[in-house]
C-alpha positions as CSV (number, residue, x, y, z in Angstrom):
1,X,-3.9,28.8,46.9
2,X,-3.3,25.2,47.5
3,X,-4.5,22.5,45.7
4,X,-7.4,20.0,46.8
5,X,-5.6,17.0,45.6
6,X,-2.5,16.0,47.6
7,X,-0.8,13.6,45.4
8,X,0.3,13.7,42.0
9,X,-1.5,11.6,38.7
10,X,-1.3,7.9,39.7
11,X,0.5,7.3,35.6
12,X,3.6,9.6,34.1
13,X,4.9,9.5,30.7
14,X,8.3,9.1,31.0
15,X,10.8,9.0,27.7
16,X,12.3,6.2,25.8
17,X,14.4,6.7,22.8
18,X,14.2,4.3,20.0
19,X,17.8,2.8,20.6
20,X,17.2,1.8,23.7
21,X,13.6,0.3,23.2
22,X,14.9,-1.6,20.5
23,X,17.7,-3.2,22.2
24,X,14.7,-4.0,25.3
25,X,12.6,-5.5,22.1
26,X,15.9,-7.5,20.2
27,X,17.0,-8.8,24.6
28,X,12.9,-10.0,25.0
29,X,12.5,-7.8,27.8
30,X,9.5,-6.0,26.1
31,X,7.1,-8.3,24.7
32,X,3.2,-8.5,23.6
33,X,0.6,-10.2,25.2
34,X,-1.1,-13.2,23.4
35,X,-4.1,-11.1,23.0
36,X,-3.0,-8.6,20.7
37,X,-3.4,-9.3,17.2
38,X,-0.6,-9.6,14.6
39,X,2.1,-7.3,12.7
40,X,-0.3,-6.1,9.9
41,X,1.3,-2.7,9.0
42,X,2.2,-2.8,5.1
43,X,5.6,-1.0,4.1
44,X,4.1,2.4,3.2
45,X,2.7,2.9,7.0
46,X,6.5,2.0,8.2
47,X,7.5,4.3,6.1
48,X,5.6,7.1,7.0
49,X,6.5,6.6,10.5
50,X,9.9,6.4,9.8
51,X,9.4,9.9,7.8
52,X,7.9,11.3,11.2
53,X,10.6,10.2,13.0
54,X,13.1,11.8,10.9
55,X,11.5,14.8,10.8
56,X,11.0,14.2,14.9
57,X,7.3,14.6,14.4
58,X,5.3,13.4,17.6
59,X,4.2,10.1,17.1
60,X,2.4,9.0,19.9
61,X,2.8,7.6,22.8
62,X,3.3,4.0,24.1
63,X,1.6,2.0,26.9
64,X,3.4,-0.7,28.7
65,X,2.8,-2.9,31.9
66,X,5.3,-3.7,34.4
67,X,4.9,-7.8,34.8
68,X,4.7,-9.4,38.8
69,X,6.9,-11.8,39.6
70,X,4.1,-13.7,41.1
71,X,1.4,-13.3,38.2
72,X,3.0,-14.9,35.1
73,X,0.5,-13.3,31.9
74,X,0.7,-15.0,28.5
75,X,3.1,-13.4,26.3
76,X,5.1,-13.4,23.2
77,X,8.1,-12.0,21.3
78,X,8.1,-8.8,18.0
79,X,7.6,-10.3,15.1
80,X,11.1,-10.9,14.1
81,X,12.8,-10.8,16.9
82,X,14.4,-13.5,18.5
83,X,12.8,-16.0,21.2
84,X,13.7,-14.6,25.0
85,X,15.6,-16.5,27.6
86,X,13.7,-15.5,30.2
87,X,10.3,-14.0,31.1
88,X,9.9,-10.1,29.7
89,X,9.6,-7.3,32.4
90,X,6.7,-5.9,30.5
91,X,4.4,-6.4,28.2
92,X,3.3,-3.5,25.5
93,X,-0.5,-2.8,25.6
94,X,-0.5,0.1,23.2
95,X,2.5,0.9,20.2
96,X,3.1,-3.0,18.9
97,X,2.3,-2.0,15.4
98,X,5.1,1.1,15.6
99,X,8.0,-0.6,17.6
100,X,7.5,-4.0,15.8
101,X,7.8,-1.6,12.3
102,X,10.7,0.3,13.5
103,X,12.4,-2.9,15.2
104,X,12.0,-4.6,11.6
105,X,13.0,-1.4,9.7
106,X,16.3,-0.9,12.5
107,X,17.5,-4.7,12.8
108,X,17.2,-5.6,8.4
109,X,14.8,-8.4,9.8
110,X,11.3,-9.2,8.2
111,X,10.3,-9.5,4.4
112,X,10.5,-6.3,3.6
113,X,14.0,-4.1,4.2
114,X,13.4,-0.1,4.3
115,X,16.5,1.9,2.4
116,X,17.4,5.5,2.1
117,X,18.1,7.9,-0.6
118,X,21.1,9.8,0.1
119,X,20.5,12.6,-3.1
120,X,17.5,14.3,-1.6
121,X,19.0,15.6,1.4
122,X,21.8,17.5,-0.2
123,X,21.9,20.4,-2.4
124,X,24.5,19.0,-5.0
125,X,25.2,22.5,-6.5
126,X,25.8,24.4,-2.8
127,X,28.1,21.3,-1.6
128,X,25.5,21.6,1.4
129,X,22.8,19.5,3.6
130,X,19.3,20.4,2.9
131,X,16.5,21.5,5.2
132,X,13.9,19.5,6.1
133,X,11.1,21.6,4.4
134,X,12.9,21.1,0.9
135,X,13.5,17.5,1.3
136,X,11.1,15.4,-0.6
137,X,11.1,12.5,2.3
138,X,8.2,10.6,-0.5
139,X,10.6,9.8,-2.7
140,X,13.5,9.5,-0.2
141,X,12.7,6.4,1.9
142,X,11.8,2.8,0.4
143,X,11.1,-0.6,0.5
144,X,11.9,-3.4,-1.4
145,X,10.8,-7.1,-0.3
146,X,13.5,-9.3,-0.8
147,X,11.9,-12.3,-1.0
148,X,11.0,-11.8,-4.1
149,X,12.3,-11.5,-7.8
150,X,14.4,-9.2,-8.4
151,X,15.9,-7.2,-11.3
152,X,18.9,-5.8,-8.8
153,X,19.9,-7.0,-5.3
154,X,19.5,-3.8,-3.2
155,X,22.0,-5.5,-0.9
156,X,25.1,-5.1,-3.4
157,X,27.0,-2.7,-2.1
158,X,28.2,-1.6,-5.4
159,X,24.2,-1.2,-6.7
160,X,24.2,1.1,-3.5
161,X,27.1,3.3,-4.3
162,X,26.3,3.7,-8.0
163,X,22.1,4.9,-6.4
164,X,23.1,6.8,-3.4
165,X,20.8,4.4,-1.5
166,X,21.4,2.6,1.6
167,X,19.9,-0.2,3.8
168,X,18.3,1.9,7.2
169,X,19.5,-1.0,9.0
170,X,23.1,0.0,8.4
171,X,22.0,3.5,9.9
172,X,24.6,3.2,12.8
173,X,27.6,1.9,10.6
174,X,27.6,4.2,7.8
175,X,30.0,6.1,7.9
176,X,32.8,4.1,5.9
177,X,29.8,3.9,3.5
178,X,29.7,7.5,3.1
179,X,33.8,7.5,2.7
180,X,33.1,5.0,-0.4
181,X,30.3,7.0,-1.7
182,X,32.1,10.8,-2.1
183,X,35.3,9.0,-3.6
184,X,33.4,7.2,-6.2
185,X,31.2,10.9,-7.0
186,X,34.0,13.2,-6.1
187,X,37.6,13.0,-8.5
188,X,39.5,15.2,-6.3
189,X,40.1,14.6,-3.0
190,X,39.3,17.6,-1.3
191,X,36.2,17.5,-3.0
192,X,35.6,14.2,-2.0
193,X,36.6,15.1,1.8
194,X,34.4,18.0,1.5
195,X,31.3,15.5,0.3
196,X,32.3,13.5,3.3
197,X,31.7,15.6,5.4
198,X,28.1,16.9,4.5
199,X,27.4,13.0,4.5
200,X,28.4,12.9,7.5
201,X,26.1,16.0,9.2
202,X,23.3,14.5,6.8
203,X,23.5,11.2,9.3
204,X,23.5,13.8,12.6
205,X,20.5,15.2,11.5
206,X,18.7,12.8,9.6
207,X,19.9,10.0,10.8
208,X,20.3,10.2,14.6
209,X,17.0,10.6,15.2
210,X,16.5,6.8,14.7
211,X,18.6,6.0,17.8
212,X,17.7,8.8,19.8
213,X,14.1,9.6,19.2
214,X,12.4,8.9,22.4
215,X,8.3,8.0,22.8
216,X,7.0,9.5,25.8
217,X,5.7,6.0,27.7
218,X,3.4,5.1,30.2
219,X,3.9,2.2,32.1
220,X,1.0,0.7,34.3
221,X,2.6,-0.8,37.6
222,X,2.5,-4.7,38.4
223,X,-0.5,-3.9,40.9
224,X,-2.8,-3.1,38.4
225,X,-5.7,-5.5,38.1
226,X,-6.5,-7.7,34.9
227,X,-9.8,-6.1,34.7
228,X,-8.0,-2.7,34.2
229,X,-5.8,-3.6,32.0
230,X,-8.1,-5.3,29.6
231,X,-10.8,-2.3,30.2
232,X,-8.1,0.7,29.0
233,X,-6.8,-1.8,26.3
234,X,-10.5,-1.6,24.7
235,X,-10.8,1.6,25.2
236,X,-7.6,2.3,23.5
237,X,-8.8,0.6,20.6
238,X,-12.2,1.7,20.4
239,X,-12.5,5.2,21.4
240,X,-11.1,8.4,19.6
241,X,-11.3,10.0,16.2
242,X,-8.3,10.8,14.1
243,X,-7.7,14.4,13.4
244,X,-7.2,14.0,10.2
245,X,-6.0,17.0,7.4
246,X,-9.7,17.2,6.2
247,X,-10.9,18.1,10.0
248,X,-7.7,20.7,10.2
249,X,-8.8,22.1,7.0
250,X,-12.6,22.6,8.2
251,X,-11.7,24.5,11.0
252,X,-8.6,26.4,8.9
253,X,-11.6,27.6,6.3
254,X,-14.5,28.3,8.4
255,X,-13.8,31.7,9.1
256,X,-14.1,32.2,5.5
257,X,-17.2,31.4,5.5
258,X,-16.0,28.0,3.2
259,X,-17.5,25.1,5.3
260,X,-16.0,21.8,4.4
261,X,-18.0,19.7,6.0
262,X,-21.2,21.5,4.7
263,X,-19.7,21.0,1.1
264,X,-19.1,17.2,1.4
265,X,-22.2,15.9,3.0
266,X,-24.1,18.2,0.2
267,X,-21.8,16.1,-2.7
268,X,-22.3,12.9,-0.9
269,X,-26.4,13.8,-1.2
270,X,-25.8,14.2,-4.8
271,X,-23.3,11.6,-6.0
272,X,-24.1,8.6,-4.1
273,X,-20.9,6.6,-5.8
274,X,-18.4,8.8,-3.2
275,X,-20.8,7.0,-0.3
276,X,-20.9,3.8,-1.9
277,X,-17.0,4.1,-2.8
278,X,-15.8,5.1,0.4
279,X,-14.1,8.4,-0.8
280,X,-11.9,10.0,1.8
281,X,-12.9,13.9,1.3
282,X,-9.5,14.9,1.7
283,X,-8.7,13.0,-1.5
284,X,-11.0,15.4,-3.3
285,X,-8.7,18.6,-1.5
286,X,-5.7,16.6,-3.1
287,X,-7.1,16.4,-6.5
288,X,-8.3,20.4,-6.1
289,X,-4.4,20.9,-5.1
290,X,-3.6,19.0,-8.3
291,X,-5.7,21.9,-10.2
292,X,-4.6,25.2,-8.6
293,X,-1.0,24.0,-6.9
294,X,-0.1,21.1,-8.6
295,X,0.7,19.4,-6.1
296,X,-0.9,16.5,-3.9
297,X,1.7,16.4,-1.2
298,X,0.1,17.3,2.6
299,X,2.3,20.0,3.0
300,X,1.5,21.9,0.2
301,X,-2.5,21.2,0.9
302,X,-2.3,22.1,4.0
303,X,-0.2,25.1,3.9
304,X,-0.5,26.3,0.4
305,X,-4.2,25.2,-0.7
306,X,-6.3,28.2,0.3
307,X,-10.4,28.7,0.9
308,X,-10.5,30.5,-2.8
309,X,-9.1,27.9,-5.0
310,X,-11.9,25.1,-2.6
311,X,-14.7,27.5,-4.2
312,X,-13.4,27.9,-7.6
313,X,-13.2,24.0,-8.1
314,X,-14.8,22.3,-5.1
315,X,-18.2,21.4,-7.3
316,X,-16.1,20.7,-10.9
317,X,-13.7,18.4,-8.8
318,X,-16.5,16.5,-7.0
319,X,-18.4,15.8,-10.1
320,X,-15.1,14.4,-11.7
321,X,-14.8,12.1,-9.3
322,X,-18.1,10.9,-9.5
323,X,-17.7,10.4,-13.1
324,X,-14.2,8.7,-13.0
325,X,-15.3,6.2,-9.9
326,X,-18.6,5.4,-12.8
327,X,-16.3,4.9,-15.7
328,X,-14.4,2.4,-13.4
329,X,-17.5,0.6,-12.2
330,X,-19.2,0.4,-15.8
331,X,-16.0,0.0,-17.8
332,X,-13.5,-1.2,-16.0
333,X,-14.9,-3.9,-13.8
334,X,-14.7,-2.1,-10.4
335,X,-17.9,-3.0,-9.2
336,X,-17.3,-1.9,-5.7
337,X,-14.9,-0.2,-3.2
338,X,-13.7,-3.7,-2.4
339,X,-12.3,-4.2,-5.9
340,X,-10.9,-0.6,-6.4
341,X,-6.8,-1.1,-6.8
342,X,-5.7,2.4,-5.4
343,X,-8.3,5.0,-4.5
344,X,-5.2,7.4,-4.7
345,X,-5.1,6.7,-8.8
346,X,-8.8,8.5,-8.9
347,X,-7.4,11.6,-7.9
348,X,-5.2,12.5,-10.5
349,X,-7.7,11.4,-12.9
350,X,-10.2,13.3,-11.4
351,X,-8.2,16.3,-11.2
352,X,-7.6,16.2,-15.1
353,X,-11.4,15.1,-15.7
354,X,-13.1,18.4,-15.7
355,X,-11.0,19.1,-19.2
356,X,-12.2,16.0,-20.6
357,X,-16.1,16.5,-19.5
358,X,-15.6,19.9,-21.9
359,X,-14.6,18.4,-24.9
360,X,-16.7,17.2,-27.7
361,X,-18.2,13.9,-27.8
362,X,-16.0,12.2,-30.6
363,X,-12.8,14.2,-28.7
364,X,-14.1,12.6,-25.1
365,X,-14.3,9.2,-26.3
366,X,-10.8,9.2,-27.1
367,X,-9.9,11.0,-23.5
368,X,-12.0,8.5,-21.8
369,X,-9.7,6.1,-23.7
370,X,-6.9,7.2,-22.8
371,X,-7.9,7.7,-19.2
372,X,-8.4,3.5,-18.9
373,X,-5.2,3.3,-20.5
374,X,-3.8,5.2,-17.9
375,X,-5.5,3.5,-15.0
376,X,-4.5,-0.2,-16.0
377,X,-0.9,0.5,-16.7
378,X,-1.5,2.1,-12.9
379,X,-2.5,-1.1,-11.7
380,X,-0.4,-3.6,-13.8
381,X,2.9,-1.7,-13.3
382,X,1.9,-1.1,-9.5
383,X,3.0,2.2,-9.4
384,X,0.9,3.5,-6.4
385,X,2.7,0.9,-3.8
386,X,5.0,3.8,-2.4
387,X,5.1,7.4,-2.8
388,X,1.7,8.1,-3.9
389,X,1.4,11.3,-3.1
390,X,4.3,12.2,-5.3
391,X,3.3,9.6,-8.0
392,X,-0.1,11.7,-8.3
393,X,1.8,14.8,-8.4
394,X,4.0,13.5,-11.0
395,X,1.0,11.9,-13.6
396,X,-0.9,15.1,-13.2
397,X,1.3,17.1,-14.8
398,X,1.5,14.9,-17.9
399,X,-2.1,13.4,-17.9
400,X,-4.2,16.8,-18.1
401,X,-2.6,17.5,-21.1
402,X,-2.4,13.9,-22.7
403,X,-5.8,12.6,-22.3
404,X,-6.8,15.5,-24.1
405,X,-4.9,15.3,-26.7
406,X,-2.9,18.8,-25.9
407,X,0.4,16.9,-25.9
408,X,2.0,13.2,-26.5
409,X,4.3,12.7,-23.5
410,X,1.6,9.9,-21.9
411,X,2.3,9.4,-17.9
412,X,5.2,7.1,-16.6
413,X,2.7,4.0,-15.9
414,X,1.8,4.2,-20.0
415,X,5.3,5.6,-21.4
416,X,7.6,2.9,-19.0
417,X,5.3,0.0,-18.6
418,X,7.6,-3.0,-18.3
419,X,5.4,-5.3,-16.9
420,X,6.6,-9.0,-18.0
421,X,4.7,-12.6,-17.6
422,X,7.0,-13.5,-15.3
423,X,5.9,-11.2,-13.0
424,X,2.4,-12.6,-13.5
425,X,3.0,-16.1,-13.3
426,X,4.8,-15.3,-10.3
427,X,2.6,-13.0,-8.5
428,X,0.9,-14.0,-5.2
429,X,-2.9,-13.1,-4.4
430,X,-1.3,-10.7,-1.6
431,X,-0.3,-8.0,-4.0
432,X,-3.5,-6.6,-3.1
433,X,-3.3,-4.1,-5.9
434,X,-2.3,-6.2,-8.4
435,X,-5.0,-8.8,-7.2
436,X,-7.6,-6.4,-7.5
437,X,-6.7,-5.6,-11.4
438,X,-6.1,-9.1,-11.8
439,X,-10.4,-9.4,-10.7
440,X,-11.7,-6.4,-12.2
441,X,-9.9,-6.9,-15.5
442,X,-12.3,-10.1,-15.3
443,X,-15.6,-8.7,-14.9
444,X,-14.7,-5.9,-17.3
445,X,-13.7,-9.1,-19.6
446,X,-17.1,-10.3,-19.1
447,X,-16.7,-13.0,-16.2
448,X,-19.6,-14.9,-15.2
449,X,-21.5,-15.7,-12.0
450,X,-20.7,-19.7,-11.5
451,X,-24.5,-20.2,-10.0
452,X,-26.3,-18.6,-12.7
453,X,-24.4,-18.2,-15.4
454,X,-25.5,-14.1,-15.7
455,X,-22.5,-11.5,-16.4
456,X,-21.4,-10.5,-12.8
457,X,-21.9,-6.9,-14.0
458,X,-24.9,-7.2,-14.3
459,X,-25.3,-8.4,-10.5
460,X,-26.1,-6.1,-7.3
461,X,-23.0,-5.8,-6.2
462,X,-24.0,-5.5,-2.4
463,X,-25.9,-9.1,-2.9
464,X,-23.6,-10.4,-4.9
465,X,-20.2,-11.2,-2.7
466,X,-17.1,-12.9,-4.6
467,X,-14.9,-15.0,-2.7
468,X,-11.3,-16.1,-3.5
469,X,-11.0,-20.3,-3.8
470,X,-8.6,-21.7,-5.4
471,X,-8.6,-23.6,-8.5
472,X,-5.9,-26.0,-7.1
473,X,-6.0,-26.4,-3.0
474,X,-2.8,-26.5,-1.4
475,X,-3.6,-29.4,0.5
476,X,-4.4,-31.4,-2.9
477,X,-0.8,-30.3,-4.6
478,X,0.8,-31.0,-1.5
479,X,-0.9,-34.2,-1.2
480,X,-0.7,-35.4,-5.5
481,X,2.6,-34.4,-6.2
482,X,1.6,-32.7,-9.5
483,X,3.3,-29.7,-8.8
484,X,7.1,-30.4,-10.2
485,X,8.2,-26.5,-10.6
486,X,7.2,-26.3,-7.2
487,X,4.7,-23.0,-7.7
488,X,2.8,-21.6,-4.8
489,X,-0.7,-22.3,-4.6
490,X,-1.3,-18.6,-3.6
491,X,-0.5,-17.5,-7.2
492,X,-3.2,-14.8,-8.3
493,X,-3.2,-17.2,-11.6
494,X,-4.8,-19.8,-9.8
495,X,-7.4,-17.6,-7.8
496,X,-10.9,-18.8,-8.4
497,X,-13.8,-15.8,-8.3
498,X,-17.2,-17.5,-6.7
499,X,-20.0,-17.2,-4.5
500,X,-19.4,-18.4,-1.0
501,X,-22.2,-21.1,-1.8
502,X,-20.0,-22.5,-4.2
503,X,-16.7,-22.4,-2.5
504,X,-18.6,-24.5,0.4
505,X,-19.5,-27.6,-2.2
506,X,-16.4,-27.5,-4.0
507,X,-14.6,-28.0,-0.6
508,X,-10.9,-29.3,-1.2
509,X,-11.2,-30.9,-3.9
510,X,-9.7,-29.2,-7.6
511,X,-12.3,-27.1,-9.8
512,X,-11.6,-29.3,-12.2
513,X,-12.1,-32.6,-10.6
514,X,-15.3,-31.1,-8.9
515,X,-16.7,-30.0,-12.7
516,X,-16.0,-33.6,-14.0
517,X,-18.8,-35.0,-11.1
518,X,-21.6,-33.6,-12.5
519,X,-24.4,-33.6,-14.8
520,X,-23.4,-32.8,-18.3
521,X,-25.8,-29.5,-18.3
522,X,-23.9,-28.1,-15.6
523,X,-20.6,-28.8,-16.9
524,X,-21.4,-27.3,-20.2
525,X,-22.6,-24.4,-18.2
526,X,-19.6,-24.6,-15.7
527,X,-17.4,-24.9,-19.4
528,X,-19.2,-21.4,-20.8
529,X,-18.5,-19.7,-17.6
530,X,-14.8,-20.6,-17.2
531,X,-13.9,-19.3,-20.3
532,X,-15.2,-16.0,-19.2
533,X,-12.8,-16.4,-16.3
534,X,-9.8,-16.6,-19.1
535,X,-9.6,-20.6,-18.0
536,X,-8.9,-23.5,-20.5
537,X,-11.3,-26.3,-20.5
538,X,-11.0,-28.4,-23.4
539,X,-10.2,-32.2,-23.0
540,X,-6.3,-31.9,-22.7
541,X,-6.2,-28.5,-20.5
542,X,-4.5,-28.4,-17.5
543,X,-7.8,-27.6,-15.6
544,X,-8.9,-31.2,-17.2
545,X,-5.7,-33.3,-16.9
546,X,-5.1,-31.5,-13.2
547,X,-1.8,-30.7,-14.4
548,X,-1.2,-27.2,-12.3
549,X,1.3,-26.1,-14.2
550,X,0.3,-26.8,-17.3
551,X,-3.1,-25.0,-16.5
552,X,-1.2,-21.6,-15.3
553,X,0.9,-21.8,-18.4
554,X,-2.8,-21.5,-20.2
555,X,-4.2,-19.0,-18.3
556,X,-0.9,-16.8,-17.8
557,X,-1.2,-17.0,-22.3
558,X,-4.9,-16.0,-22.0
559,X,-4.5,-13.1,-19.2
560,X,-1.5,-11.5,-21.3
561,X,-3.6,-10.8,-23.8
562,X,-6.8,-9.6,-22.2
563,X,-3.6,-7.2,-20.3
564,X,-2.0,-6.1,-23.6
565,X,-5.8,-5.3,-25.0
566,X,-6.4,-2.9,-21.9
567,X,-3.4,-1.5,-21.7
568,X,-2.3,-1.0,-25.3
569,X,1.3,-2.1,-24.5
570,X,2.9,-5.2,-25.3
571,X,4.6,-7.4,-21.7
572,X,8.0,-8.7,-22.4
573,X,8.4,-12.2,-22.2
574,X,10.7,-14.3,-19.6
575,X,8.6,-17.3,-18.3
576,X,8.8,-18.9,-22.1
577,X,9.6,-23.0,-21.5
């Protein structure tokens, strides 16, 4: 029977491997149109795509538009990529956050450079190359940003060696890498020739995927309209759900008569903080995994997490969370979602919480206790920036039994915290994380409200909005000079918590300045209320002299101990003088 349509689909996917659309990207012959927004993936999402790549997962496809020769369209290079000689041939409409992240990740160029763990591909004791399935890729791929302080250089070649970790960049030009790296672990030669050599097929298997990984793409011809293009670019970015592991799971368990999304709109009903927190429901399936498999890593919930264990702990596990997310907001200064440092930290907690909600009263205190321990050294050693999944996994196992007392071998956040004050005086307000402790720690302190002086605890939290001003404007220390040691006026130290009202009158002038203008009731007011905000504002602080560096020096000295009070450890000094 013949068909009723005579031609074939007016757009074909056609496939592109990564080499070569990276060499079109790095020559300017793909480019983005002005009005696509900007690079905004972090470092975790390049490294998950990089992980799907390397396992040649499907990860979507891309959608590009042949450019007329007639028709010039606004247009510019990837982010980091050099500026073209001439105009691109076409234009990407769909896929600028992956090819700018693998372009970056591929060419060593952007802040952040992407490295690879050579150790957890190979089977040490077999002399042989893992497979995929037993290849922890969480802990195998990383990012370090290099434009900032540093206690190695991941660039030394002899740091490399001595870590088995490699720059991704250098991913076509290893191999005399991997001839260094099995003489300096291998004595005798054949040994070493015989490491060399499962190097070598861990880079044709692992590795070649990152030249010759090809996107299926579909490229819209010259002819079509303006109108079209602009009407399937909204619709590419406003349509469509994600099928996510929760929806997978649904469907997996509803034969068993275990219905999922039953189960979490009956737990939102009932604990309104997992609304009002935003709580992914497939965080509480990792923390149930925690319980019976002891593990949070997708695989293992969605392959080894079954419908039986989801009963047994489902309404426990739900409960926890609820009780952990109102621990944070009452004790610990989270007021909202907004101000929550890493939602993946409640998982662990929760999963460990339903031993801690048996205990005694006098015995839960101290669990509680050691719970908030827990979560600030989370937050002030940042350990949920990469490989959280694995991180949860790994604090589980030694958190369960701590909190409640069963054993003293604390998690790594409380038993290695190394935080230091240089790493505070240093930090810039786009550590999002370590901004959000930096806030919270704050309010839990007691900060107050600039307009009316009341606790902001004690303040609706969807009324109440804080924005981020700055206690010293960049324009002003641009402007006065009085800024010798040169510090950025991003620093988290010099963030400045207040309603928007405020901000507005305060315009760009410093806090300090602005508090000297007014009436002497306000400025005693405006006096009680910094002090909740751990700021200095006696006659010779910085905040009065508008010295800026004498003024973080004072609050870095006030914030280290409000730290060391939460956290029970003690920082180690390096910004003395």
């Amino acid at each position: 029977m013949s068909s009723m349509f005579k031609e074939d689909p007016v757009f074909k996917a056609t496939p592109e491997s990564i080499g070569s659309l990276v060499a079109s990207i790095h020559k300017g012959t793909i480019a983005i149109p002005d009005f696509q927004r900007s690079f905004v993936w972090d470092p975790k999402r390049t490294v998950e795509l990089l992980k799907s790549i390397i396992s040649r997962y499907p990860a979507g496809t891309l959608l590009t538009w042949e450019q007329s020769t007639s028709i010039k369209f606004g247009s510019r290079p990837f982010e980091g990529a050099p500026d073209p000689q001439k105009e691109p041939k076409r234009l990407v409409l769909d896929g600028q956050q992956r090819l700018t992240a693998l372009y970056q990740a591929l060419t060593g160029s952007g802040d952040y450079q992407f490295f690879m763990k050579v150790w957890p591909f190979i089977d040490r004791g077999q002399g042989s190359l893992l497979h995929l399935e037993d290849v922890d890729l969480d802990s195998a791929l990383v990012a370090y940003d290099l434009t900032g302080r540093m206690r190695f250089n991941p660039l030394d070649e002899e740091w490399q060696i001595s870590n088995g970790v490699f720059p991704i960049s250098a991913y076509d030009r290893i191999r005399p890498w991997f001839k260094k790296l099995a003489r300096s672990v291998e004595e005798d030669r054949d040994a070493a020739d015989q490491l060399e050599e499962v190097l070598n097929q861990f880079r044709d298997t692992y590795l070649q995927p990152l030249e010759s990984y090809a996107f299926p793409v579909v490229d819209l011809p010259a002819s079509t309209s303006l109108v079209a293009v602009c009407n399937i670019f909204e619709t590419l970015n406003k349509s469509g759900k994600v099928l996510g592991p929760f929806e997978l799971l649904t469907a997996k368990y509803y034969p068993t008569g275990t219905h999922l999304r039953d189960l979490w709109d009956t737990a939102c009903q009932q604990y309104p903080l997992l609304v009002d927190f935003s709580v992914d429901p497939y965080s509480v399936l990792q923390a149930i995994s925690l319980r019976s498999r002891g593990s949070a890593q997708r695989f293992d919930v969605l392959n080894r997490l079954d419908a039986s264990s989801v009963r047994e702990h489902w309404n426990a596990t739900v409960a926890a969370f609820a009780d952990v997310l109102d621990m944070l907001k009452r004790e610990c200064g989270v007021i909202s979602a907004q101000w929550l440092p890493y939602s993946m930290a409640v998982v662990p907690m929760a999963a460990a919480y339903p031993e801690v909600a048996q205990l005694r009263s006098q015995y839960r205190a101290v669990a509680r206790e050691r719970l908030r321990q827990y979560y600030w050294c989370t937050v002030f050693t940042e350990n949920f920036d990469q490989g959280a999944n694995s991180q949860a996994g790994a604090d589980y196992k030694l958190l369960r039994g701590w909190v409640v007392g069963e054993t003293q071998e604390a998690p790594e956040a409380v038993s290695e915290f190394n935080l230091t004050d240089y790493d505070l005086l240093s930090a810039r307000a786009n550590r999002k994380a370590l901004f959000r402790g930096f806030v919270t720690l704050l309010i839990q302190s007691g900060a107050k409200d600039f307009l009316t002086a009341q606790a902001i605890t004690n303040l609706d939290s969807k009324d109440f909005i804080l924005d981020g001003a700055r206690f010293f404007p960049k324009s002003w220390l641009e402007l006065s000079g009085n800024n010798p040691e040169a510090h950025s006026s991003e620093l988290i130290l010099n963030r400045l918590m207040i309603d928007k009202s405020l901000r507005r009158l305060i315009k760009d002038r410093p806090f300090g300045e602005f508090v000297a203008a007014q009436e002497e009731s306000d400025r005693r007011k405006y006096a009680d209320v910094l002090s909740s905000h751990l700021v200095d504002d006696g006659e010779e602080s910085g905040l009065e002299r508008l010295d800026y560096n004498l003024f973080l020096q004072e609050r870095l000295t006030l914030l280290v101990e409000q730290i060391e009070g939460v956290t029970g450890q003690s920082l180690i000094y390096e910004a003395e003088g």
